[in-house]
Wavefront OBJ file of the C-alpha trace (Angstrom):
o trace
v 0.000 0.000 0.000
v 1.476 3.317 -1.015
v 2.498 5.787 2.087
v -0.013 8.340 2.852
v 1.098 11.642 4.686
v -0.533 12.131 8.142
v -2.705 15.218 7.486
v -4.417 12.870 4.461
v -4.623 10.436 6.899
v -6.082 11.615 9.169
v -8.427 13.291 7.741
v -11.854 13.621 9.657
v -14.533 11.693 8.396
v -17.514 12.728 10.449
v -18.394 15.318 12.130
v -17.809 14.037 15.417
v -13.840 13.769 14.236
v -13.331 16.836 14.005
v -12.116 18.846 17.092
v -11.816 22.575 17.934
v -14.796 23.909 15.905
v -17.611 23.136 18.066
v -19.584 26.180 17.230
v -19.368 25.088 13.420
v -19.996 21.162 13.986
v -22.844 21.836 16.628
v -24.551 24.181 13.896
v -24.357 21.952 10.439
v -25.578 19.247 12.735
v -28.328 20.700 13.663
v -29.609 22.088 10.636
v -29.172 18.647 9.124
v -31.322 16.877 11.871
v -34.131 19.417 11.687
v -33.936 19.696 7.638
v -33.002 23.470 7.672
v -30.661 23.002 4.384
v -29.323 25.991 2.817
v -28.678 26.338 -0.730
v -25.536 27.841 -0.077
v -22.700 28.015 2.553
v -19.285 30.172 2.816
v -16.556 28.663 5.083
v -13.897 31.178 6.168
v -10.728 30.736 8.178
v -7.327 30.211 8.469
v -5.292 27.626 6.375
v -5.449 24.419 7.460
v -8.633 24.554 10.114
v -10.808 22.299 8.161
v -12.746 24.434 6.189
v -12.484 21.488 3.037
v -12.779 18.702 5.249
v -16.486 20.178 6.910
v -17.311 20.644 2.946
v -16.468 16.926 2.502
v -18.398 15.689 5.389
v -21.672 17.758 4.721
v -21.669 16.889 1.077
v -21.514 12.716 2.821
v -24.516 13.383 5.078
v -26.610 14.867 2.557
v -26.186 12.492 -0.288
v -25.752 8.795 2.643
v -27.907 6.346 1.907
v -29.521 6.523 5.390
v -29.546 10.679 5.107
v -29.773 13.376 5.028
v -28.336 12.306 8.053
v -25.911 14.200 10.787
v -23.883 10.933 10.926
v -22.749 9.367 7.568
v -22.247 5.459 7.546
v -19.219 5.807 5.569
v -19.806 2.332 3.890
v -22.624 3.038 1.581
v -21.111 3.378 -2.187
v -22.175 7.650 -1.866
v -19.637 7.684 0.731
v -17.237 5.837 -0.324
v -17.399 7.680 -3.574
v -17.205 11.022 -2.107
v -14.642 10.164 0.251
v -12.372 9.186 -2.661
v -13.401 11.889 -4.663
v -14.947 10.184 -6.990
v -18.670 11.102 -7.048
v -20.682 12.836 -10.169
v -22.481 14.438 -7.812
v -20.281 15.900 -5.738
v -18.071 18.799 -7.488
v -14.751 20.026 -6.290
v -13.254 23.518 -8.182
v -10.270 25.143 -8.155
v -11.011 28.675 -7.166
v -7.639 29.730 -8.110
v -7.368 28.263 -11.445
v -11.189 28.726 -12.602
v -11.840 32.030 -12.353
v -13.030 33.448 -15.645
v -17.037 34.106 -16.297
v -16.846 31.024 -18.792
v -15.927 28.855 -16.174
v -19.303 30.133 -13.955
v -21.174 30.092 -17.115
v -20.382 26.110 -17.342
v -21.593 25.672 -13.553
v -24.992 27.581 -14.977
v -25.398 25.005 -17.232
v -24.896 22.033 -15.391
v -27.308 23.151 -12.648
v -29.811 22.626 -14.841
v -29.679 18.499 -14.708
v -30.793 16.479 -11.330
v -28.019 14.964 -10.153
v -27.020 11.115 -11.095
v -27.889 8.634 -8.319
v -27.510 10.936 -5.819
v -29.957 13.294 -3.390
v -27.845 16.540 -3.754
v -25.548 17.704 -6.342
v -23.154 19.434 -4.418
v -20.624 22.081 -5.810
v -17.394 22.599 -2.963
v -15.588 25.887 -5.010
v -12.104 26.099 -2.644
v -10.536 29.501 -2.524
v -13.323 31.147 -4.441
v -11.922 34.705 -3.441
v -9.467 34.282 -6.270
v -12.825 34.520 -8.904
v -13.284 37.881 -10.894
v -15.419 40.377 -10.059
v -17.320 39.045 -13.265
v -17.470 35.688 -12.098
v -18.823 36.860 -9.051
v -21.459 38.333 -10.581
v -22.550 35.787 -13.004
v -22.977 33.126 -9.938
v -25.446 35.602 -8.276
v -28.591 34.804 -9.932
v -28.063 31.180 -9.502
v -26.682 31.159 -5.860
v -30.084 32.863 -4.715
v -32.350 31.226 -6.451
v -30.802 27.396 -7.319
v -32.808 23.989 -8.646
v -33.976 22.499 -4.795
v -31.458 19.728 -5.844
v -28.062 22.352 -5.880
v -25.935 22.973 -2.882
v -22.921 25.441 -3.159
v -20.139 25.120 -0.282
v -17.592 27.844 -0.544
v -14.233 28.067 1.344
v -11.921 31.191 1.467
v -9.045 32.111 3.502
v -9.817 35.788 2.577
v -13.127 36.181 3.657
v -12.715 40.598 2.614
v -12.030 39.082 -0.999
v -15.338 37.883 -1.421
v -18.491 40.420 -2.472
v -20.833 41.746 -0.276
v -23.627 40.292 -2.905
v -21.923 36.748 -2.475
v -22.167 36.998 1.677
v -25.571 38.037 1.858
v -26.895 34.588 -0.191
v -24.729 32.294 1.909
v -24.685 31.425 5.408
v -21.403 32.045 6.935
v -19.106 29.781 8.737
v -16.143 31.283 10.494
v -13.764 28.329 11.294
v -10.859 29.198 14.363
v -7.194 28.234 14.629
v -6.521 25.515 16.872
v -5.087 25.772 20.426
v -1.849 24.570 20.795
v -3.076 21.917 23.642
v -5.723 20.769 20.976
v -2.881 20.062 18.504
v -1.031 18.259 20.600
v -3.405 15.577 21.719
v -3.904 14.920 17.867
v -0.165 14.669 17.762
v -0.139 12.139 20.445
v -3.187 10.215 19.024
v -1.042 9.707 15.655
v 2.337 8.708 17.392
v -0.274 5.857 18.881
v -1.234 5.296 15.941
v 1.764 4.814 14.084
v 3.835 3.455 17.088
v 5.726 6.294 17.618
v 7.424 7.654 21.365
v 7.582 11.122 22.060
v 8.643 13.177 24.514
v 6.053 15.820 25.849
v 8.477 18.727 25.097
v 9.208 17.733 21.749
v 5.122 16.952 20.595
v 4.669 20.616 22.318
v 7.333 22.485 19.850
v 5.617 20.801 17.164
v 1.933 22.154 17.948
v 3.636 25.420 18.982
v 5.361 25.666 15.442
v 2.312 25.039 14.119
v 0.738 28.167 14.469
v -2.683 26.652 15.080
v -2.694 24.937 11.471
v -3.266 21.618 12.205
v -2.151 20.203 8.529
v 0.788 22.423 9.556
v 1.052 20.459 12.414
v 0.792 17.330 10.399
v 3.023 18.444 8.170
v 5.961 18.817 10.669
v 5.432 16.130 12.869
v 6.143 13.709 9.450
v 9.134 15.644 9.311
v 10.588 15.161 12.429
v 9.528 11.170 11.683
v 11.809 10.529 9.471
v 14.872 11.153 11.090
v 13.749 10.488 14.768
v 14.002 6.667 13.924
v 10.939 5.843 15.957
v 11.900 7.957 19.010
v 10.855 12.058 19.146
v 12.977 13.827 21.511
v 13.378 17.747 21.784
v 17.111 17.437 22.162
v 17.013 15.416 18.403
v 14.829 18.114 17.002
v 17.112 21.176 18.080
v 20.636 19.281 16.568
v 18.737 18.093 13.446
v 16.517 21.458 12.675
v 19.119 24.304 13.918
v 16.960 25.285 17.113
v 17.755 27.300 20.459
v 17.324 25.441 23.304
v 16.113 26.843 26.738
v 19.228 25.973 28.399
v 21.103 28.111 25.904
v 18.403 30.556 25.949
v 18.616 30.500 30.257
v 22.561 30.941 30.363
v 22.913 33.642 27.960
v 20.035 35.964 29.648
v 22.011 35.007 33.452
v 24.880 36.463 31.782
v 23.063 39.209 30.397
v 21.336 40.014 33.689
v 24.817 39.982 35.584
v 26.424 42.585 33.167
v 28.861 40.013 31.849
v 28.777 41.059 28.248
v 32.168 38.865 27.743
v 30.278 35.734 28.751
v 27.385 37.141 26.614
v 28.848 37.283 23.294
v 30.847 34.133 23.712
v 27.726 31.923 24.045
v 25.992 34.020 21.963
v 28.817 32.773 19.578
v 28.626 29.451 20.552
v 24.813 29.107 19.642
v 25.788 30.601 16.026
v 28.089 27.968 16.044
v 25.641 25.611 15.897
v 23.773 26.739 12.892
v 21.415 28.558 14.241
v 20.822 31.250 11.733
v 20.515 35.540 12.915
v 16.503 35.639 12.745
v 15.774 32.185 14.312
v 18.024 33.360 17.308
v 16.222 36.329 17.284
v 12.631 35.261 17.363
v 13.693 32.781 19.623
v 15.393 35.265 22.457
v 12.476 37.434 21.688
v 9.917 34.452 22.789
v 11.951 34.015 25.748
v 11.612 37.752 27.037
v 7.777 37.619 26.342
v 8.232 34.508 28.786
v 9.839 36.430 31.153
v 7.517 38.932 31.026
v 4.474 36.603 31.326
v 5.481 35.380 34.126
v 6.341 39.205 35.849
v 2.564 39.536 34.995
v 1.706 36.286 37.240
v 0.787 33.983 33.999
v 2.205 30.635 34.255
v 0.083 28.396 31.453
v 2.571 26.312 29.676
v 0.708 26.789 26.697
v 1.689 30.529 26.584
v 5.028 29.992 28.010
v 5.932 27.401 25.720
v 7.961 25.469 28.691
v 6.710 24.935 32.152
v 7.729 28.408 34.764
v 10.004 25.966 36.321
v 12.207 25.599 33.219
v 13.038 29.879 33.334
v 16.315 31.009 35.111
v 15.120 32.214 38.597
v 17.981 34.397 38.214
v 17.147 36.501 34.677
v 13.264 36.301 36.635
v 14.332 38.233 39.397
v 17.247 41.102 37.541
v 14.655 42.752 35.334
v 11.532 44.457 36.233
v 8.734 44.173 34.025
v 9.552 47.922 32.255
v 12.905 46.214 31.531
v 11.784 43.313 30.094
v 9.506 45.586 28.207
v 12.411 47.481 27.160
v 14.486 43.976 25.965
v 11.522 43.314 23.791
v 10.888 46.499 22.383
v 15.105 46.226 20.981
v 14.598 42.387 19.895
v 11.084 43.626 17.728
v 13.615 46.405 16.096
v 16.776 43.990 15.609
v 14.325 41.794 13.591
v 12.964 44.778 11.461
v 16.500 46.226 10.680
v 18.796 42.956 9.890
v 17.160 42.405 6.638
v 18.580 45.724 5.609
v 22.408 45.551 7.858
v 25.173 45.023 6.396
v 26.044 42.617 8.564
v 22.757 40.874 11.003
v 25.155 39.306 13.382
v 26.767 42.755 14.164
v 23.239 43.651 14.673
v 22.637 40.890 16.991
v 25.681 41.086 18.844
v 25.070 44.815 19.737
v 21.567 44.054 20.752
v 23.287 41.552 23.527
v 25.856 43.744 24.291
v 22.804 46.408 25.473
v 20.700 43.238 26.864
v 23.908 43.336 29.357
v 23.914 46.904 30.333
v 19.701 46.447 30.875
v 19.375 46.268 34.350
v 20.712 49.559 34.609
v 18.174 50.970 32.244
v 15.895 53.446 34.451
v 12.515 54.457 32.185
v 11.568 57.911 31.845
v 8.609 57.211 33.849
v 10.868 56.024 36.988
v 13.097 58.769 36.219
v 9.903 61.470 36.600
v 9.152 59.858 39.809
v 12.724 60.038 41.590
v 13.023 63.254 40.252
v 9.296 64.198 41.727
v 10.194 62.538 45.217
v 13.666 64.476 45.541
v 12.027 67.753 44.666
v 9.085 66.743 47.431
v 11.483 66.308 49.484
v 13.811 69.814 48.918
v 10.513 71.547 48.662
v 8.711 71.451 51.962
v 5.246 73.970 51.500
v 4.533 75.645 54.625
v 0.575 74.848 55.289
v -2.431 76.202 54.317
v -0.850 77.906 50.941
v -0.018 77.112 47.096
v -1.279 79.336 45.043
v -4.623 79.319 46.744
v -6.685 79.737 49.551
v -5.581 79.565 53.167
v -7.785 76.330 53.873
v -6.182 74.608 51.043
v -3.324 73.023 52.895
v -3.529 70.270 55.408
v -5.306 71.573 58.408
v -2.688 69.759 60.762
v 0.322 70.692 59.164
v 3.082 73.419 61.321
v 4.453 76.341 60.302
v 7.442 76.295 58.090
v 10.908 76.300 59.617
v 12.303 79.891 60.180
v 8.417 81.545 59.447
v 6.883 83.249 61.889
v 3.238 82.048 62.839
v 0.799 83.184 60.536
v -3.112 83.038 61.083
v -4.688 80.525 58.185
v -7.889 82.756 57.868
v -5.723 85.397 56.843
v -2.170 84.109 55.101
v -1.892 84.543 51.052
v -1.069 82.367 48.581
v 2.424 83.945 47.693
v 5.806 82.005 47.386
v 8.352 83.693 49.171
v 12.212 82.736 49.459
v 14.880 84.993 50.676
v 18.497 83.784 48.560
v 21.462 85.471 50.137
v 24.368 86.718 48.755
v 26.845 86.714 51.777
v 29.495 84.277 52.414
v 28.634 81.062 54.437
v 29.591 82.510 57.852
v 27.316 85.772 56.943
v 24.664 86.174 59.338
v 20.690 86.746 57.637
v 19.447 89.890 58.694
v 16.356 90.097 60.890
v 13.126 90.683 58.588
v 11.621 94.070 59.093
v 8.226 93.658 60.531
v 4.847 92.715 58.926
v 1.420 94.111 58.659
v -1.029 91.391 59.339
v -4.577 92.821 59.230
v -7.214 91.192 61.290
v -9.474 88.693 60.389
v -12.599 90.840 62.003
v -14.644 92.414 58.422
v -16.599 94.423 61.280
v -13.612 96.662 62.241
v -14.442 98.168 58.548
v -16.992 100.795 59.474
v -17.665 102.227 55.517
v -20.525 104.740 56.968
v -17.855 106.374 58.717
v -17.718 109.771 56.901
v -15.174 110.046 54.295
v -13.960 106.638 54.924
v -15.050 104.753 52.286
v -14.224 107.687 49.676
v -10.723 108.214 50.916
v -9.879 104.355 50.484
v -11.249 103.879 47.154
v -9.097 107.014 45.918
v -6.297 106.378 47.432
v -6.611 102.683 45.607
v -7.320 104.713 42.321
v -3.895 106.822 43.329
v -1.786 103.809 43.875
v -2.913 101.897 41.133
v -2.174 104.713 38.273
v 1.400 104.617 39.773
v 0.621 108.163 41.524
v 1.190 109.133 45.088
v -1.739 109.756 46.639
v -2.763 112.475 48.810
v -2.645 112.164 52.356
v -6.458 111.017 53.512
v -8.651 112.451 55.759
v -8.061 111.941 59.334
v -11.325 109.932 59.357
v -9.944 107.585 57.131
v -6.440 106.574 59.122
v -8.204 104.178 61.023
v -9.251 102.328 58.057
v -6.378 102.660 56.168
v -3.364 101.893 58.255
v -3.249 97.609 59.113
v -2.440 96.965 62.417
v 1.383 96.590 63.389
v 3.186 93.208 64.891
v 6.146 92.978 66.526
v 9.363 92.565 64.036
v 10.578 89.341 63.272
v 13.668 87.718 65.366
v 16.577 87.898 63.530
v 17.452 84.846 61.549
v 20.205 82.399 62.230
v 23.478 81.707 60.217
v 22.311 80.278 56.923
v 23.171 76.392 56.220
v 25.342 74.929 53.771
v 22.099 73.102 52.010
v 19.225 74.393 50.224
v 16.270 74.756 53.183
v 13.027 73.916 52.153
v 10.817 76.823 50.561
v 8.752 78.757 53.411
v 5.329 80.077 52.138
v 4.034 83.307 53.332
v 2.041 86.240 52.551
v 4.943 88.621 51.437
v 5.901 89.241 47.717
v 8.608 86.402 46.923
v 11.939 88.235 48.185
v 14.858 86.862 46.216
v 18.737 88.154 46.958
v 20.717 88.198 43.921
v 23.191 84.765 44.591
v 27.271 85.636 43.650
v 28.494 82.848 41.182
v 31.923 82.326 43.153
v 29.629 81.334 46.397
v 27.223 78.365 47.185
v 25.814 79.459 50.437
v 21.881 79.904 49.995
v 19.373 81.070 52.468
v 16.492 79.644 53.002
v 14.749 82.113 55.254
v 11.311 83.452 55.430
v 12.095 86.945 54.987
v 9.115 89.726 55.055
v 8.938 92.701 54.187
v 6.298 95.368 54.146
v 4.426 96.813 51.099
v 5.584 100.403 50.044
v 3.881 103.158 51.224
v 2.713 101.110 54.837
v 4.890 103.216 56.761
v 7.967 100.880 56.456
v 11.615 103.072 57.006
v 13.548 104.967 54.175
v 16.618 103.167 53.384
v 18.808 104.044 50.340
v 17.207 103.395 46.963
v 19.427 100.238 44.708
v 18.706 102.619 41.496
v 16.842 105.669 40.078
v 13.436 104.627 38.165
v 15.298 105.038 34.935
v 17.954 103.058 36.134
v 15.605 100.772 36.580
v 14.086 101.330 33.394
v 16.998 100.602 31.150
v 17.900 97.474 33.818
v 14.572 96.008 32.795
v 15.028 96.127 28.819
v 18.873 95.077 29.037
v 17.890 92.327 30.922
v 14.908 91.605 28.420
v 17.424 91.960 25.543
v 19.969 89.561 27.178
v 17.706 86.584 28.275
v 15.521 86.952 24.982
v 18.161 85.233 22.907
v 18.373 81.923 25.306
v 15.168 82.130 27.543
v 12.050 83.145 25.147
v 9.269 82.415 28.140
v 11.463 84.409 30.699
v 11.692 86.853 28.609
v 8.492 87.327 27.624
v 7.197 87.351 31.132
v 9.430 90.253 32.101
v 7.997 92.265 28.975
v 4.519 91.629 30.330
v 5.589 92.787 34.303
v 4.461 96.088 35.201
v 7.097 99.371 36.308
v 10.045 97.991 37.863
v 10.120 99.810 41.916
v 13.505 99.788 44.030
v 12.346 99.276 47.464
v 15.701 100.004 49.930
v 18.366 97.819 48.514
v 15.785 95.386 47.002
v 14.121 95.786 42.942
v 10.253 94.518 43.048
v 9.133 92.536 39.647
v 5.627 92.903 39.409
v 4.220 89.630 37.273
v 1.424 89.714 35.272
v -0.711 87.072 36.953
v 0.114 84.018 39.357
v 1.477 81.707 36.426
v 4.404 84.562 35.927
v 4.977 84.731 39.455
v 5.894 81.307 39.401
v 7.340 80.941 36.552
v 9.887 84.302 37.063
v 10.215 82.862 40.693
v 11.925 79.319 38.981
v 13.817 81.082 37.024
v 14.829 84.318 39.839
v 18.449 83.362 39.504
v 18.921 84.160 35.846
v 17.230 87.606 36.273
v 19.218 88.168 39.399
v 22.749 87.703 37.277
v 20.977 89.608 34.489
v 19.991 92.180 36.342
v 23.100 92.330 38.457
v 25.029 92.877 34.842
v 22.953 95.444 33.926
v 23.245 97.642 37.038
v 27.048 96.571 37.947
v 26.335 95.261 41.997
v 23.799 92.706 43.134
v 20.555 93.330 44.175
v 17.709 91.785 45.794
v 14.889 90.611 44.461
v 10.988 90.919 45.166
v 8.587 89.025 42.661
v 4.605 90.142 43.230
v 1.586 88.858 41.896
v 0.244 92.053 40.320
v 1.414 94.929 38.826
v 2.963 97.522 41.491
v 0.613 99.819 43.028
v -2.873 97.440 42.734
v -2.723 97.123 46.548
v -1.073 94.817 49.033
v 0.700 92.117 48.421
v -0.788 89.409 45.740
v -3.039 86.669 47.033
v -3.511 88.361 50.259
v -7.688 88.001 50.283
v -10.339 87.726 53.284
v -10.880 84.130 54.514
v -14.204 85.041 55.951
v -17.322 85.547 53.433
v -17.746 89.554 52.905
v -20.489 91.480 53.125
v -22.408 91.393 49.874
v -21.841 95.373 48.771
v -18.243 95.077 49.487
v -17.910 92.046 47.705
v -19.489 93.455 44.734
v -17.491 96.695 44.871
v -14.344 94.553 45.427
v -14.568 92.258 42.087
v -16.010 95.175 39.915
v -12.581 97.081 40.459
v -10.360 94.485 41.302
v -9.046 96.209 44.574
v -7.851 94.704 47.970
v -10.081 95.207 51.460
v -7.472 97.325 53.780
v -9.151 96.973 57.419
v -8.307 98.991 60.514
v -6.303 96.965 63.532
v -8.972 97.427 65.905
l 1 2 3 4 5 6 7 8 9 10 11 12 13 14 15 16 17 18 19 20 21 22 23 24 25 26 27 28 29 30 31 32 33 34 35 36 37 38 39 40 41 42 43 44 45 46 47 48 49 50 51 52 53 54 55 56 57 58 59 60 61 62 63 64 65 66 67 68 69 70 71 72 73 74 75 76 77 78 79 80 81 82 83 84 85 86 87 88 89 90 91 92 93 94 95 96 97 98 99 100 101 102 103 104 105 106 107 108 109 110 111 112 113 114 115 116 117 118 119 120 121 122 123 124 125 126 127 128 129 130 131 132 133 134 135 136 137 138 139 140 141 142 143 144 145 146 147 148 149 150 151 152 153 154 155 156 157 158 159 160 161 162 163 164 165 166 167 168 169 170 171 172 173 174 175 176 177 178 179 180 181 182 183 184 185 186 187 188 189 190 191 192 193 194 195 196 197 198 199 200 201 202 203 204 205 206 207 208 209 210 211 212 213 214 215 216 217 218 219 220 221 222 223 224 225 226 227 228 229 230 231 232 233 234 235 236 237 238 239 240 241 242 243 244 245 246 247 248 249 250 251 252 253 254 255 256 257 258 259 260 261 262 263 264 265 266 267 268 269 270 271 272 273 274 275 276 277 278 279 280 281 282 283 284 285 286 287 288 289 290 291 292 293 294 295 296 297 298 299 300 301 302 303 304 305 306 307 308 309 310 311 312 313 314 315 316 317 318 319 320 321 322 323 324 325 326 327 328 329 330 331 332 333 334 335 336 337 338 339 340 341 342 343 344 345 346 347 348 349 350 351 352 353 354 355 356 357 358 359 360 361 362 363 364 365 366 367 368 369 370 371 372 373 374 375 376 377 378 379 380 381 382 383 384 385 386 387 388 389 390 391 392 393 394 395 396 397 398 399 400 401 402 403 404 405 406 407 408 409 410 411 412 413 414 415 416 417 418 419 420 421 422 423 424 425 426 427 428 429 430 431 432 433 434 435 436 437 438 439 440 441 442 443 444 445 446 447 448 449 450 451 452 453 454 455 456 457 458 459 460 461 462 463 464 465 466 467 468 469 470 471 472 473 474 475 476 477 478 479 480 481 482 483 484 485 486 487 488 489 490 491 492 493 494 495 496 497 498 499 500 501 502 503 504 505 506 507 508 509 510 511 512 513 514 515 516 517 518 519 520 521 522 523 524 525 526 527 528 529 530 531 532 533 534 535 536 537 538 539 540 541 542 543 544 545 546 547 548 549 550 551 552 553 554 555 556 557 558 559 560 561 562 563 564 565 566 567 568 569 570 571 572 573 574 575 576 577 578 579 580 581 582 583 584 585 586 587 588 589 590 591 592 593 594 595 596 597 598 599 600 601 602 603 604 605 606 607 608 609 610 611 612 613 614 615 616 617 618 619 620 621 622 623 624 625 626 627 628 629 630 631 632 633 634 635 636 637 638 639 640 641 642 643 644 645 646 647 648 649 650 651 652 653 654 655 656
């Protein structure tokens, strides 16, 4: 008897024989036990899935002797006529090499005659995607409407190939790829069959290369037959077929994982050695990282793993962390797209190992964002209830800053202030000048007083148009002038170390910092607002000293720093303020954003003028009030809240 190859072999003969397409099997069954018969079908799915082998088997139940019948005898001479292909009746076409309208018109034709001794005359067109568009359209007419005798079975493996018209008149059959564990019990029912050992590991690299075709499956496992003499190991199949095993596969990613590229390359050589071509050692190390990385994720199924978790170096497990591994996989994907255009792949490869050994090293940008995010956390301590907001915002329990004085939460801004010194490291800070804190009482505001309410709004008016305003009524003092504290204790020797950032409700005081020193101070210094009564001290420069300071230092950052630039063009009239120069932003995002960047303008400024200065960065333009973000933390009276947003002023409440 001549040799016949497994996958003809073994062939399914009924439905019941064939496995992994339930859903199809349970549903031609059916329809042939209840006599719901279409006129035409359309099998679609992957090569090798039994797409032909279904047509085969419905075409024997329809036309058995003891049919139409779910399960064909298989001895009658209708099956044993269709199962050697033999039949009148039953018509098998070559989609690919009958596709011209003549070739339809001839199935027209023949559709026209009962069929021969049969009950069904069944036409099984394979591949019929490869038919013209002409084709197509001659089979409509007779697809929809066909003799009662006619049954069409049509099998693609490009189911978008075939017209919309041609899908509608058919009932649709989408067949699956096998799963590898179904493959391999058919493997292990034909080396029964033929008398055949096998190893488990060596029936599971077959199914696995198999792709879930199980005539590729077939197809291979004949293969490896006929030089396994009777006896299928894994360790035969690697020597005969050129393959990477998993203990090659284990020591090279240990070497990898300890940094020795040395060790690396030289059983990375090794496995060349062998035979093993460039892209087979590629996909091969590739599967292995996805194995690694399944198993970081907690999956452990040998089917996905392809070897059982035990099998995996502990060792390359446990060096990389699952953004690593991601990383390892992400440079095997790109080694296989670029060696088919290298001049030389194994250079390729052998670079790709020599940065496998460097990969435990590798820190992601995400990682990266977060150390950078906890050191700055921890350099940047806020002082409570303030960011940019309202007093309340900030944890209730939180204490005050180190080196701030105690400030009431119903009444403390939102402004960042830091105090940079210039000195050397054994200069001593000098004690901040005292602060007006106004009280948190909105009754101490009597408007009705006479004159009171006038005076205030025109001195605002005053102040705000950059003009000094007029000295106010007597009536009005009481209202006008904040309540004093008690000035501030002087504040220690400055550390060697950045301290953390204090938050208060001063403008943000910066001292202009001397390249050839690295001493910075950290304290909380306040100052009062010009024009509260705070003492004369010597001016740093004239206002058009200041003036030409402010467009040599937009003209020198412009070139470099765009932003910074920008937001000094948008700041209002620079003032000097003693020995200090006050920036007035535009708005709290170019507070910030000039307060980052305070010691460029310092050592631009500094250039401009020819001695340092300090600086004082505000939330609004100079002369709008107090300082920015100092607001009432208890709900205002509705007039004064309306007058208060309609011109954008500040409340200034008497210290009674």
């Amino acid at each position: 008897m001549a040799y016949e190859v497994t996958a003809t072999r073994r062939r399914p003969k009924t439905f019941d024989e064939m496995a992994g397409q339930e859903f199809v099997v349970a549903t031609l069954k059916s329809s042939i036990e209840t006599g719901r018969i279409a006129h035409a079908y359309l099998f679609s799915g992957p090569r090798g899935c039994g797409k032909t082998s279904a047509a085969r088997i419905l075409a024997r139940s329809l036309n058995c002797e003891k049919g139409p019948t779910a399960v064909p005898c298989g001895t009658c001479p209708s099956c044993v006529e269709i199962a050697r292909g033999s039949c009148m009746d039953v018509i098998e076409i070559d989609g690919a090499s009958n596709t011209s309208v003549n070739d339809v018109r001839q199935i027209k034709d023949e559709v026209l005659f009962p069929p021969n001794g049969s009950r069904f005359k069944v036409y099984i067109i394979d591949e019929v995607h490869m038919l013209s568009n002409n084709a197509f359209n001659a089979l409509l007419k007779t697809i929809e409407e066909p003799p009662p005798y006619i049954v069409f079975i049509f099998a693609t493996t490009e189911l978008h190939k075939v017209p919309a018209t041609i899908k509608s008149r058919c009932q649709q059959f989408a067949f699956r790829l096998f799963p590898i564990e179904t493959i391999k019990a058919q493997l292990l029912e034909a080396c029964r069959e033929s008398g055949i050992e096998a190893e488990d590991e060596a029936l599971f690299w077959i199914a696995k290369e198999a792709t879930g075709s199980m005539r590729d499956a077939y197809t291979l496992f004949d293969q490896v037959v006929s030089f396994s003499e009777g006896v299928l190991s894994a360790e035969l199949i690697r020597d005969k077929l050129g393959l990477v095993g998993l203990d090659a596969l284990n020591a090279l990613a240990e070497a990898c994982a300890d940094g020795r590229t040395a060790d690396a390359l030289n059983a990375l050589d090794g496995i060349l050695e062998r035979g093993v071509s460039v892209e087979r050692f590629t996909v091969d190390l590739a599967e292995y990282y996805r194995s690694l990385l399944l198993l970081k994720s907690g999956i452990e199924r040998e089917s996905l793993l392809g070897y059982g978790p035990e099998r995996f170096s502990p060792r390359a497990l446990e060096a990389f962390t699952a953004v690593q591994i991601e990383r390892a996989l992400s440079l095997l994907l790109d080694l296989y797209r670029d060696i088919r255009f290298s001049v030389s792949p194994r250079f390729e490869l052998e670079t790709a190992v020599s940065r496998l050994c460097w990969l435990s090293r590798w820190v992601s940008p995400a990682e990266l964002r977060a150390a950078v995010d906890g050191v700055r956390g921890r350099l940047l301590i806020p002082e409570p209830h303030a960011r940019w907001g309202p007093a309340d915002a900030g944890p209730a329990d939180a204490g005050p800053a180190p080196g701030s004085a105690a400030r009431d939460p119903a009444t403390s801004a939102a402004v960042v202030s830091t105090a940079v010194s210039s000195g050397g490291a054994g200069a001593a800070a000098a004690p901040a000048p005292a602060a007006a804190a106004p009280p948190t009482d909105f009754g101490a505001i009597n408007l009705e007083a006479p004159g009171a309410f006038t005076a205030t709004f025109k001195r605002f008016l005053a102040e705000r148009e950059g003009r000094v305003a007029a000295d106010p009524p007597a009536e009005a003092q009481a209202v006008m002038q904040p309540a004093a504290v008690p000035a501030a204790a002087p504040a220690a020797t400055p550390p060697a170390v950045m301290q953390p950032v204090a938050i208060s409700a001063a403008p943000v005081a910066i001292e202009d910092v001397d390249e050839d020193e690295d001493q910075v101070s950290g304290s909380d210094e306040i100052r009062p607002e010009s024009g509260m009564g705070q003492a004369a001290v010597a001016q740093v420069a004239t206002a058009a000293e200041l003036a030409e300071a402010k467009l040599a230092c937009i003209a020198a950052l412009k070139k470099e720093r765009g932003m910074l630039a920008s937001g000094l063009e948008k700041s209002g009239a620079w003032e000097a303020s003693g020995d200090a120069v006050r920036i007035p932003a535009a708005d709290k995002l170019a507070a910030g954003m000039l307060l980052k960047d305070s010691n460029a303008i310092s050592a631009a400024l500094r250039t401009a003028l020819g001695r340092p200065v300090r600086l004082e960065i505000t939330e609004r333009p100079a002369g709008e009030g107090p300082a920015a973000g100092v607001q009432a933390r208890t709900e205002l009276p509705p007039q004064v809240e309306t007058v208060r947003r309609m011109f954008r002023g500040s409340i200034v409440r008497n210290a009674r």
